[in-house]
N, C-alpha and C positions, 0 to 999 in steps of 0.2 A: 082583356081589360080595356078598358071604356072609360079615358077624363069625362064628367059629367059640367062641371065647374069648376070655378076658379075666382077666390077674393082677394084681392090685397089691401091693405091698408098701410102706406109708410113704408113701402118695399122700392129701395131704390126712386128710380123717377117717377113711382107710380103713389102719389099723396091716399088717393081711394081707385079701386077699380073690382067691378064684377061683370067673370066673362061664363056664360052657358055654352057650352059644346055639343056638336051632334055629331053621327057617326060620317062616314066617308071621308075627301079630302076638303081639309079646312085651311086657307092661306094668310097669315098675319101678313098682313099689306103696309107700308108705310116709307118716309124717307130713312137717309140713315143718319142713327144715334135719335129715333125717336123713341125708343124702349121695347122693339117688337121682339128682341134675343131676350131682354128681362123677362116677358112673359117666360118663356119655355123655362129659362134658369128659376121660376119660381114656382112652377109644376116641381121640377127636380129635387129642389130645397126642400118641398113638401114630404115629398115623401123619403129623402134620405138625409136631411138637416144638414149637419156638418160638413159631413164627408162628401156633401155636391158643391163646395166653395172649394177645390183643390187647394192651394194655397191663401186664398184668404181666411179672412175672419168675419164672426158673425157682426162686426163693427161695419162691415164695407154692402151688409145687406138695406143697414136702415137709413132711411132718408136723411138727409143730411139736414141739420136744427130739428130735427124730431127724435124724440126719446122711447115711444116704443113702436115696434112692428110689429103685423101680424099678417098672416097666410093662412086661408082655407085652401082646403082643394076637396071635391068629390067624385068617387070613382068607382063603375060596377069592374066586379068582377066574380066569372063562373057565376052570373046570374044574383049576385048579391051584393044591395048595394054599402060603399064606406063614405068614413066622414073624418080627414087630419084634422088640427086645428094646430098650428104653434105660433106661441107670441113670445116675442123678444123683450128685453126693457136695458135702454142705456143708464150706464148710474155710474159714477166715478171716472168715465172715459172707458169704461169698459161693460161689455152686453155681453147677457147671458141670457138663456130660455126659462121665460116664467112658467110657462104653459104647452104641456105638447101631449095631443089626446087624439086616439084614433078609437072612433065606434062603429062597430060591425056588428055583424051577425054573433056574434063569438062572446059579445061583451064589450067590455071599453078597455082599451093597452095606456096605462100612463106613463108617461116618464121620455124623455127623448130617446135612448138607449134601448128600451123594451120596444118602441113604435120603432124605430129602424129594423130591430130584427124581426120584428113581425112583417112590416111588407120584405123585407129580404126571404123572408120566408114562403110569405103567401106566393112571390114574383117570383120566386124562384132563381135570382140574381142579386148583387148585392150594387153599391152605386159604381162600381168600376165596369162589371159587366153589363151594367145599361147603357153605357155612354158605349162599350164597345157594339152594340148587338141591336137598339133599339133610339138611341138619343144620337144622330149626328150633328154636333156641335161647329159655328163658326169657325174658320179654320183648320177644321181637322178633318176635310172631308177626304184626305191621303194618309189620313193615320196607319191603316191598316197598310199600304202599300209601303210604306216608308218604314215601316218595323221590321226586324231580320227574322229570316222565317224560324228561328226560334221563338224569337217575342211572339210573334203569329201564330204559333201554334200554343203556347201558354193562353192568348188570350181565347182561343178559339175551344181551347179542351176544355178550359174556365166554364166559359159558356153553356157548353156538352155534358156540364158535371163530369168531365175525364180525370180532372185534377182529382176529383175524390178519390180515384183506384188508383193512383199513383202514393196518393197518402197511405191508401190501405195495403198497399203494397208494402211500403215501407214501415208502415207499423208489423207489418207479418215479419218482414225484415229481424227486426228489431228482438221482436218476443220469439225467435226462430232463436238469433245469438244470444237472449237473457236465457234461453230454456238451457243453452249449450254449456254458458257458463256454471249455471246450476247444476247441471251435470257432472261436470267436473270435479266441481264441488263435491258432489254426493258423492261421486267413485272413492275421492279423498278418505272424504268420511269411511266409508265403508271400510278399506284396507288400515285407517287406523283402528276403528273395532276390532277387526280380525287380530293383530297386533296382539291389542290391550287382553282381551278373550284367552290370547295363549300361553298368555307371561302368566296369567290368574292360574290356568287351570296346572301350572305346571308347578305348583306353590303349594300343594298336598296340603290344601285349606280346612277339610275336615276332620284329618288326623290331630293336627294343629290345636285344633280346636277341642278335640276329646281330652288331650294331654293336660289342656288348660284348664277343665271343667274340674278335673281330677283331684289336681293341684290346690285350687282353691274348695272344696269340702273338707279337706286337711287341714288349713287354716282356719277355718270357720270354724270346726271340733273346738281347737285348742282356745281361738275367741271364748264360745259358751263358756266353760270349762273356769278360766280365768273373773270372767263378767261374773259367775254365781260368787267365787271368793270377794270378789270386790262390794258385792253386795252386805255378803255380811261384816265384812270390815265398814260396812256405813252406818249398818246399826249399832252397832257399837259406840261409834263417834261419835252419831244424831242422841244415843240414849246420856252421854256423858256429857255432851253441850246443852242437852236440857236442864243438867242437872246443876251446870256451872251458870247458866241464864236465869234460874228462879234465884240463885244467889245473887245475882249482878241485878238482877229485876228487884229484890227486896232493898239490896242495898239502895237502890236509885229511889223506889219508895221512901226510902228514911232521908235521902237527901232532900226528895218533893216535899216530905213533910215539915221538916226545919224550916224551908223557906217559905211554905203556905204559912206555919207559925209565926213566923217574922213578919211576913206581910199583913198577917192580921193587927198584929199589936200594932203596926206601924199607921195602920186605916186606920185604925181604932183613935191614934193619938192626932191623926190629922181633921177625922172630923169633930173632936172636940175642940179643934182651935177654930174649926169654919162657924162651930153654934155661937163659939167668943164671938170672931166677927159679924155675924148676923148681928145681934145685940146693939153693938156699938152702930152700927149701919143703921138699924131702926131709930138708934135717939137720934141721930142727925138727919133724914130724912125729915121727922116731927118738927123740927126747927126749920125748916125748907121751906114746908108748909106752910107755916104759921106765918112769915116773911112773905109769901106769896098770897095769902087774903087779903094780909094789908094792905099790900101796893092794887090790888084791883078794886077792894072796896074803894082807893083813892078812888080811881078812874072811875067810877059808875057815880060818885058823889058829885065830881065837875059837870058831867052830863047829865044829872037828875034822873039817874035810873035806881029807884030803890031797891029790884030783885034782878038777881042774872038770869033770870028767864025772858026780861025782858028786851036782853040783845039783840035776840033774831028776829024781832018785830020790826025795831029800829033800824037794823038793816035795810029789812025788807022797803021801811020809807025812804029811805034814803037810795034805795036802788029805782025805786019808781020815780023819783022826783029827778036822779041823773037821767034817766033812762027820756023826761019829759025834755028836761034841757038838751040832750043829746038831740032827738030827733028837732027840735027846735034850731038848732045850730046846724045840722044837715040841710033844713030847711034854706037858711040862711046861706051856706054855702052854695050851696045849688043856683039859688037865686043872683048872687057873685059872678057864676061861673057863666050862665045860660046869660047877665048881661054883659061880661067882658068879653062874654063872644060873639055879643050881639055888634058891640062897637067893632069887635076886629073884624068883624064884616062889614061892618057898612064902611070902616077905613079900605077894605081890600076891593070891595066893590066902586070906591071912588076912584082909587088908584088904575083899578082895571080899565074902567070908563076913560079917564082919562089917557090911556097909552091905546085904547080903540080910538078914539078922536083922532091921534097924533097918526097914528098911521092907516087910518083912513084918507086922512089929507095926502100920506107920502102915498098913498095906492092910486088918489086922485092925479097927483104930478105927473106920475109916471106913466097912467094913461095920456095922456096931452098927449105925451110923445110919442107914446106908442099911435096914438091917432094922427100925428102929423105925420107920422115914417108911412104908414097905411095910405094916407090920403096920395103921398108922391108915390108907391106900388100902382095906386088906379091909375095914375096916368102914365106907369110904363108900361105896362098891360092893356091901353088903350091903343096906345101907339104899335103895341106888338097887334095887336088884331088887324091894324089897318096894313102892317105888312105881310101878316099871311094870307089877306086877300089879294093882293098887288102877286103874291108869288103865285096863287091860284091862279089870276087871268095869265099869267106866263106860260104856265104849264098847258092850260086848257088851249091858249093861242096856239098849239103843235096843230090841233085837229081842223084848223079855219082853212088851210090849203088841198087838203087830204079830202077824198071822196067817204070817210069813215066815221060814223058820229060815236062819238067819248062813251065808253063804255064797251065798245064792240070789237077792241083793239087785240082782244084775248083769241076773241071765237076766231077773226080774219087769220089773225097768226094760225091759228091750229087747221085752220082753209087751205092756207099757202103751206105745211108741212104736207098737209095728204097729199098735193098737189105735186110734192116736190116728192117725196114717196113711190110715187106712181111712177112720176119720170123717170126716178134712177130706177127702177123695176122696169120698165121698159128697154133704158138705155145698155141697163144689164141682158137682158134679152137679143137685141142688137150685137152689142159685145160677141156672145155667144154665137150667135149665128156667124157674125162677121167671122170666126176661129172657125167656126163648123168651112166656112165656103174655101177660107185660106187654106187649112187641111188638104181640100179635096183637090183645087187649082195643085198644089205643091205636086199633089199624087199623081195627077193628070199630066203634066207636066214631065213627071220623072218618066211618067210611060212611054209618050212621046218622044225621049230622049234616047230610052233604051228601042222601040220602035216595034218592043212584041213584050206579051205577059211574063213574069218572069214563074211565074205556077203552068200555065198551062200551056206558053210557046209560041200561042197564036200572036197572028198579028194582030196590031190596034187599030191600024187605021180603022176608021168606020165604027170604033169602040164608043157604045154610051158616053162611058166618063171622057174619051177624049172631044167626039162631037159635043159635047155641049160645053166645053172648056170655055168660047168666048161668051155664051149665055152668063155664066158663071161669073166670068168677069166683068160680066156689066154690070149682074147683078152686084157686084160688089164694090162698086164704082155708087153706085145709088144706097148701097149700106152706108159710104163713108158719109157719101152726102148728109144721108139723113138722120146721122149721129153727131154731126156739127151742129146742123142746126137745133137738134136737139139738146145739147151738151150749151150751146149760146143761149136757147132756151130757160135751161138747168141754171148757168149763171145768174139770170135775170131775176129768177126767181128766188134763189139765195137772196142778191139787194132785197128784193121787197119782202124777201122775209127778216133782215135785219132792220129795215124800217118800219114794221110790224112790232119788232122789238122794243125799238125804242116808241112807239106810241104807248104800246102797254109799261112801259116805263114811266111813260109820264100821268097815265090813267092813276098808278101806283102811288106815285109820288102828289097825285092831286088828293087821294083819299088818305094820304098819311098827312101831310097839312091840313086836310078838313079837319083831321083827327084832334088836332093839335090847337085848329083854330076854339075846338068845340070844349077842349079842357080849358083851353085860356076862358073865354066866355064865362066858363062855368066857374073857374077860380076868381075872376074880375068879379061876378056875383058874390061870392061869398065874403071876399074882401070887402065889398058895399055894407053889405049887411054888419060884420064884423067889427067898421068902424060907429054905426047908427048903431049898435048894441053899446061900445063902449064909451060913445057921447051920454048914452042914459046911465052907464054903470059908475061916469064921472060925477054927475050932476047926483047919483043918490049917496056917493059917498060923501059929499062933502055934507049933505040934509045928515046925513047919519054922524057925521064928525061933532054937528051943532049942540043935537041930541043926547048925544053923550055925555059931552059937558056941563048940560043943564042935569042931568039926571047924577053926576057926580059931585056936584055942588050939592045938592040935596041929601044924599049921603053923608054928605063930611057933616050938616047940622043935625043932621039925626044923631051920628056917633058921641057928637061933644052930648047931648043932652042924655043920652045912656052911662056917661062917665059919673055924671052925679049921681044917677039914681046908685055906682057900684061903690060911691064913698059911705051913703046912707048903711047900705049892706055891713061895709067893712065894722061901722063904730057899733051897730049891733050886735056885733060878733066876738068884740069884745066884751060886755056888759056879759052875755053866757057865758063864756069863759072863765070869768071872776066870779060868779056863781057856782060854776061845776068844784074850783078849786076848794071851797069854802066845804062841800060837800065829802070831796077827798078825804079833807083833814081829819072831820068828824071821825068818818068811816075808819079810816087808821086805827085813831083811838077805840074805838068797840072792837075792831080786828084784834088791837092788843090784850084785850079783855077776855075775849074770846080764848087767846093764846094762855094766857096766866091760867085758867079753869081748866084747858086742857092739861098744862104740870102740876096744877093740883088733883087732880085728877090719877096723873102719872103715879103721885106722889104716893099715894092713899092705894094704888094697884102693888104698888114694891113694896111697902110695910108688911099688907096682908100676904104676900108672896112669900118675903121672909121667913117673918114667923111660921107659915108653914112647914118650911124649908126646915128649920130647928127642930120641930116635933119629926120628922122624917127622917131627920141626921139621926135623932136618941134611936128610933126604933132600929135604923141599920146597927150602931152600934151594941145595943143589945142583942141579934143576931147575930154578930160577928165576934163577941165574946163566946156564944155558945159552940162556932166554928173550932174555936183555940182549946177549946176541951176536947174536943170530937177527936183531934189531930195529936196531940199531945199521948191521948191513950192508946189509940194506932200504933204512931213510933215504936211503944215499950213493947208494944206487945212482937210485933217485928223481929225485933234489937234482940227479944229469946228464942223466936224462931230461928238462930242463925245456927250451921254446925260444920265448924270448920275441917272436920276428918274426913265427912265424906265428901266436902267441898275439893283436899288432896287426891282424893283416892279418882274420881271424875277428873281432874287435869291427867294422870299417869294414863286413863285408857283414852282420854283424848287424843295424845300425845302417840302411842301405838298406836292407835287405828289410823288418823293422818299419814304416820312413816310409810304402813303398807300400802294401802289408795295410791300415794303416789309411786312404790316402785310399779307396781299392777297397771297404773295406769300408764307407765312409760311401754310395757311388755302390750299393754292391747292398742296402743297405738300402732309401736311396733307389726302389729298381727295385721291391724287395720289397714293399713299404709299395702304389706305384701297382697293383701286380700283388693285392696280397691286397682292396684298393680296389676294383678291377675285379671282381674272382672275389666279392664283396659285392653288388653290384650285380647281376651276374649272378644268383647265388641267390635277391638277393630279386625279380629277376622269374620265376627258377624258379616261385619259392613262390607268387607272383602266381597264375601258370597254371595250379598246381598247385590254388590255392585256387578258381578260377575252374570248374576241374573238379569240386572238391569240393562249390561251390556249387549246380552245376546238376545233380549229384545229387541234392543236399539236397533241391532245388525237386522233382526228380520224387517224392520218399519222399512228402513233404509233400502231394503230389498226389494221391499215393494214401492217405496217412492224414486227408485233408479228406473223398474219397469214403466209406471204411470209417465217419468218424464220425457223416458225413450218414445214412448208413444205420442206426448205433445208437441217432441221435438219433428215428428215426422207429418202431424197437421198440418205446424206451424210453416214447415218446408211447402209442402202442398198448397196450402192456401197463398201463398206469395208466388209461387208460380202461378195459380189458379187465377191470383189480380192481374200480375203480370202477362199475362195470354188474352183474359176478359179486355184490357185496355188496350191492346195493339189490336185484336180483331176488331172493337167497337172504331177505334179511331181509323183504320183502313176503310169498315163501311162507313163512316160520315165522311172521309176524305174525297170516296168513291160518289156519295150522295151528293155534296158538295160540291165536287168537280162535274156531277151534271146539270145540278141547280144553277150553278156559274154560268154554264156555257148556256140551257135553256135562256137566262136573263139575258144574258150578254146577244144573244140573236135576238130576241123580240125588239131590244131597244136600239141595237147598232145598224142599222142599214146602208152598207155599204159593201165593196167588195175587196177591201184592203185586210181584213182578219181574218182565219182561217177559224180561229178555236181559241179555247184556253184549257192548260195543263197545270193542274195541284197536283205535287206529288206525294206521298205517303209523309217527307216531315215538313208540309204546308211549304213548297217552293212553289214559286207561280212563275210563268211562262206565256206570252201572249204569241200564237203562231201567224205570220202571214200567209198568205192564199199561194205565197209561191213555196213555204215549208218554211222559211228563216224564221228562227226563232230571236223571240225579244224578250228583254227584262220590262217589267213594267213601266219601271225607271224612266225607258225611254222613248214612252209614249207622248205626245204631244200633251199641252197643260190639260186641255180640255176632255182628250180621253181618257189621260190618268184619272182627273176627276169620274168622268164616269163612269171608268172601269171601278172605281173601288165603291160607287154607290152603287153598280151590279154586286160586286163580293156580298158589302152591308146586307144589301139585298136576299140574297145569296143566304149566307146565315140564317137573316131570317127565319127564311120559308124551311130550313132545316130545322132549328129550333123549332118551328109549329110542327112540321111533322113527325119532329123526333118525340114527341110531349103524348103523342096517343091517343089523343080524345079529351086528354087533360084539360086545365083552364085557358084562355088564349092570351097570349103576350101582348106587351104594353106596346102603346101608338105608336107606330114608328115617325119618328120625326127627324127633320130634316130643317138646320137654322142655316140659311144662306146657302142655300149648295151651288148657285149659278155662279157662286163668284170666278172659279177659271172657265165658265163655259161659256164659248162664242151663239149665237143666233142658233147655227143649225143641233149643236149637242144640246139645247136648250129642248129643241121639241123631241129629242128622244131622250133627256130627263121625262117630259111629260106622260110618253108613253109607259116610261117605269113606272112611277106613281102611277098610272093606273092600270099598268099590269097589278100592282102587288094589291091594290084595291080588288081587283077580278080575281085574283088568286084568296079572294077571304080576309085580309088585313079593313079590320072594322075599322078603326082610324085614324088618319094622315093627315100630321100637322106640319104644315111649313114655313118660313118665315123667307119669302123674299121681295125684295121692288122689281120685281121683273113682270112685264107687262103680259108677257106668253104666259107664263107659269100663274100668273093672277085669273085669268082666263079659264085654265082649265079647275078652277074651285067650286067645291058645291058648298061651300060656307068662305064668305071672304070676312077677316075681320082688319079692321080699318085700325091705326095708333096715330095719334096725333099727339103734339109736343106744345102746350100754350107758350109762346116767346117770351110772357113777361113773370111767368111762374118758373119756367124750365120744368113742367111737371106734366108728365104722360096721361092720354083718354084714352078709353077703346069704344069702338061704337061698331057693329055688324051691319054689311049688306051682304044680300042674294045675289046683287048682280053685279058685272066689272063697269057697266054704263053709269052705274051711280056712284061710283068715285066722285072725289073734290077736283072741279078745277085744278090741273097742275098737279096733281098730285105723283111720286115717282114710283 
């Protein structure tokens, strides 16, 4: 895997930034706390969101006064390129992900949750195992050493995918003890069937059953037997209720017919009082009538209408002639309204004019003052200009003594460091030697003492090392010399390198008052201009205040003269209105006109209804006498159809046949009851047998599902040894791999003759040995080698991980944020050599983040961060080479 890019927008201190990656070692350069650890933490973010803020929240990613964030990142892998994309948005003090989209070869993954498991997938690590394997993060470059080698070996097996056979181990575990339980179970089962099976068979089920079949065809005989009697005892009863029901049915005829007769005569005598009434109803109606001509004839005489045909004519005039005045008087309204509103405008428009005058003038005062405050700002801003040139000639006065012209104050300084560089490299040299010569005087010395070798026996006089003993000492008499005056040298140059100091201190401090002089300036300008804008803005309000006045005077005369024309209106509108009345009134009276022809009318429809009604009533009544004869002959004839002997004789066999039915029917209950008895018994030894067969099914299933589980139970044993064996072998050879990938690392990069080796044991114990055998805990290696040692381990993993992967896809950047921070000068350049061992070993890309000038050096992509002072907001910008640094930069 290969970062290709990287965008932010509102991430942290980073307002916008886009960064392009290549492969090899790439160094984020810059001071500290200028955002170069935020770059990596936003690759991280990218592709594992949440879960790479450890304890934060997605609140502590986005820029502060900015509401939403967003992060690209692109990145091959196995030859195929992807694309994150997730954006945040603050709302209520609280942020969540709007947007999070990965597109690949594959398609597009939405969702934050689905795009985590996919690159946990594709990477084959999840964000814990990155930061262990691939991401060393500020501070933790002793994580791995300072974990117990339990933690150590979690996180390492994690890694390895070991953790998984440990899981599948314990799931074999698992369904090993659920097969067992089951088991048990079943044996259970089984010896209760056998049980059940014998108590049945010992129950002489089918004998049982013959005795009972027996039994009930005997009762069933005597059923039939009894049911044929019963039958004919029915007939008998049904023949003799017939015969008592045509009796009870005629008689109930003769009572229908009594009462049909009643009710006729009874109609009969009612509608000859309703034809009375008609009668009488008719002559007062006629008189209704005649009362209702008169009074309309009145009314049509007052209005000079000779026919009532000619109602609806007059109407009609009398609606067109409202209909003329109506629109007429709309007219008139309208005209009312469109001038009362002519006036309250032109009143609202005077009004209006008038309070823009008023405070036009109060917008005018108020300028004044604001222009007299302005005018006293220019001359204190005057005054300040002339003292930030007075402080300029101060500052620039440092350089009038000095052999160094203003501007060059930076370069002489970084003259006099190489300068002073070289010396202490010399003087350290010196040093050196000076110990090399004291050594050998000491040695020289002791021999002389003793006055023969103590190895070989011989004498010394005349020995090398003893003759040249005072050479030796001269020579080192001219050491001491010439490291004093070197060392007074070295002082000197310190002074002028602090006088160096302070010039470019004052070069500083002159460009930060030009700075200052040059906003002053530019704000004393503005201020000029400001008060010349608001002299004219004075002078057109008060022209505008005049203006208003005159034009709201003019208004108020317009409005008085629209007042009359709406009195004109008003007395017009009156004069219609006493017209429409007069119209009304008419119209009433024809309305009423109208109303009376409708009740005569009414009148003249009920008469002829009536009398109908009377011709209608006779003819019912004439059919309803013919009714009362019909019924009457019926009756009699009835009344002789009656014959009361065999009417006796039909109650006596009624009376016997019922007696018997019921004892017969008590006897076949009886029967019924022992017979449904039997046929119970029988069933439930049916069901006996039935169960008895079901049982010794059950036992054969059972028989076979005891065999099938014995056999799962001896997989399930098998395969959980089989994980259990698979994960101590793998993990012996990765321990094995591992402990020589350690040690290979750990010699390329450590060059010295103080360590012998290092030993991982089978459960991830480490051991660092010295050249004389003592063994050490890591623990108690000096700051600087612990650090290195555990960026060998990191290391270490690695190249395990890629080898152990087989051809597979290649693992993500190895990156490295701050690692120099315990390491002195010389562990610094065998950091370097690591990084680019692991780069020679195949690691496509190596990203680092530190201000260390060695390790900036050895980069084939350096990317620069900077911090604008008056934003607090991060840039990035690329160089190829470590000579195009900023000035001063760390």
């Amino acid at each position: 895997m290969r970062v290709t890019d990287v965008r932010l927008e509102n991430f942290k201190c980073y307002e916008e930034a886009d960064l392009d990656l290549s492969s090899g070692i790439t160094v984020v350069h810059g001071v500290n706390g200028s955002g170069k650890s935020t770059l990596l933490e936003a690759i991280f973010f990218a592709l594992y969101g949440s879960k790479a803020l450890d304890d934060r929240t997605l609140d502590d990613v986005v820029t502060t006064g900015a509401e939403t964030t967003a992060v690209e990142l692109g990145f091959t892998h196995e030859g195929e390129a992807y694309r994150i994309e997730r954006r945040l948005k603050r709302r209520d003090e609280r942020t969540s992900t709007t947007k999070c989209v990965l597109d690949g070869p594959d398609g597009t993954v939405d969702g934050a949750r689905d795009v985590r498991g996919y690159v946990t997938s594709l990477l084959r690590m999840d964000a814990t195992a990155f930061v262990n394997c691939a991401y060393v993060r500020q501070g933790e470059v002793n994580k791995l050493i300072h974990a117990s080698p339990a933690e150590r070996q979690d996180m390492i097996d994690d890694l390895l995918q070991l953790g998984a056979l440990e899981a599948y181990r314990e799931r074999a575990n698992e369904a090993r003890l659920g097969v067992s339980d089951v088991l048990d179970e079943v044996r259970g089962e089984a010896a209760t069937l056998d049980e059940q099976i014998e108590d049945k068979r010992d129950a002489d089920l089918h004998d049982r059953l013959n005795e009972l079949e027996t039994k009930r065809g005997d009762v069933e005989e005597d059923i039939e037997h009894f049911e044929a009697q019963r039958e004919r005892a029915v007939e008998t009863r049904d023949d003799a209720r017939e015969v008592l029901e045509t009796h009870e049915e005629r008689r109930a005829e003769i009572e229908s017919l009594d009462e049909e007769i009643e009710s006729l005569q009874a109609k009969i005598e009612a509608t000859e009082s309703d034809r009375t009434d008609a009668s009488e109803r008719i002559a007062d109606l006629d008189s209704t009538r005649s009362d209702l001509e008169t009074r309309r004839t009145s009314i049509l005489s007052d209005l000079s209408i000779e026919d009532v045909t000619a109602i609806e004519d007059r109407l009609d005039e009398l609606d067109e002639r409202d209909d003329d005045l109506g629109d007429e008087l709309a007219d008139v309204r309208v005209s009312i309204s469109e001038t009362s509103g002519a006036v309250d405008q032109h009143e609202e428009k005077a009004e209006a004019l008038a309070d823009d005058a008023t405070e036009a003038r109060e917008q005018a005062a108020e300028l004044e003052a604001d222009i007299e405050a302005a005018r006293e700002t220019i001359e204190e801003r005057e005054s300040a200009l002339a003292d930030l040139d007075d402080e300029i000639e101060d500052e620039r006065a440092a350089f009038e003594d000095v052999p160094i012209e203003f501007g060059d104050a930076a370069t002489h300084r970084d003259e006099l460091r190489e300068c002073a560089d070289e010396l202490a490299a010399e003087i350290a040299d010196l040093v050196a030697e000076r110990t090399a010569l004291e050594s050998a005087i000491e040695d020289a010395e002791a021999l002389l003492e003793a006055c023969k070798c103590p190895e070989c026996g011989q004498p010394v006089e005349g020995a090398p090392h003893v003759s040249d003993l005072s050479d030796r000492r001269a020579k080192l008499e001219s050491l001491e010399s010439e490291l004093a005056e070197l060392r007074e040298e070295q002082s000197d140059l310190e002074e002028r390198i602090e006088r160096a100091e302070s010039l470019r201190e004052s070069e500083q401090a002159v460009e930060r008052l030009r700075d200052n002089r040059e906003t002053t300036e530019q704000l004393l300008s503005e201020k000029r201009e400001s008060v010349a804008e608001k002299v004219d803005q004075c002078e057109q309000l008060r022209a505008d205040a005049e203006e208003a006045e005159r034009e709201a005077e003019r208004h108020r005369e317009q409005a008085t003269e629209r007042a009359a024309d709406v009195e004109e209106h008003r007395s017009r509108l009156g004069e219609i209105n006493a017209k429409r009345a007069d119209l009304r009134s008419e119209r009433e009276s024809l309305e009423t006109a109208q109303e009376l022809s409708a009740q005569i009318e009414d009148c003249e429809e009920t008469i002829e209804r009536l009398r109908e009604r009377r011709a209608d009533w006779e003819t019912m009544n004439d059919e309803r006498r013919e009714q009362l004869s019909t019924a009457r002959d019926r009756r009699a004839e009835l009344e002789a159809a009656l014959d009361e002997e065999r009417l006796e004789t039909a109650t006596e066999d009624l009376e016997r046949a019922e007696e018997y039915i019921e004892q017969v029917d008590e006897k076949l209950e009886t029967l019924r009851e022992r017979r449904s008895e039997l046929q119970s018994a029988i069933g439930a030894v049916e069901n006996e047998l039935e169960e008895l067969e079901s049982l010794v099914d059950r036992r054969e299933a059972v028989e076979q599902r005891l065999e099938s589980l014995a056999e799962v139970y001896d997989e399930a044993e098998t395969l959980q040894e089989t994980y259990a064996t698979l994960r101590s072998e793998l993990r012996q050879r990765n321990v094995e791999t591992l402990d020589r990938l350690l040690n290979e690392t750990f010699d390329l990069v450590y060059q010295n003759d103080t360590y012998a080796g290092i030993d991982l044991d089978g459960s991830y114990q480490l051991t660092v040995y010295q050249k004389d055998g003592a063994a050490l805990d890591p623990e108690q290696l000096s700051g600087g080698e612990r650090a290195l040692f555990n960026l060998s381990l990191r290391c270490a993993i690695y190249r395990l991980l890629a080898e152990g992967v087989e051809g597979a896809g290649p693992l993500p950047p190895l990156i490295l944020d701050e690692p120099t921070v315990f390491l002195d000068a010389g562990h610094v350049g065998q950091l370097i050599t690591l990084v680019e061992t692991m780069r020679d070993l195949g690691v496509e890309q190596i990203l680092l983040v530190s201000h260390d000038e060695e390790l900036v050096g050895a980069a084939d992509e350096l990317v620069h961060v900077e911090t604008d002072p008056t934003t607090n907001r991060s840039s990035l910008s690329k160089r190829a080479h470590l000579d195009q640094l900023p000035m001063g930069a760390d």
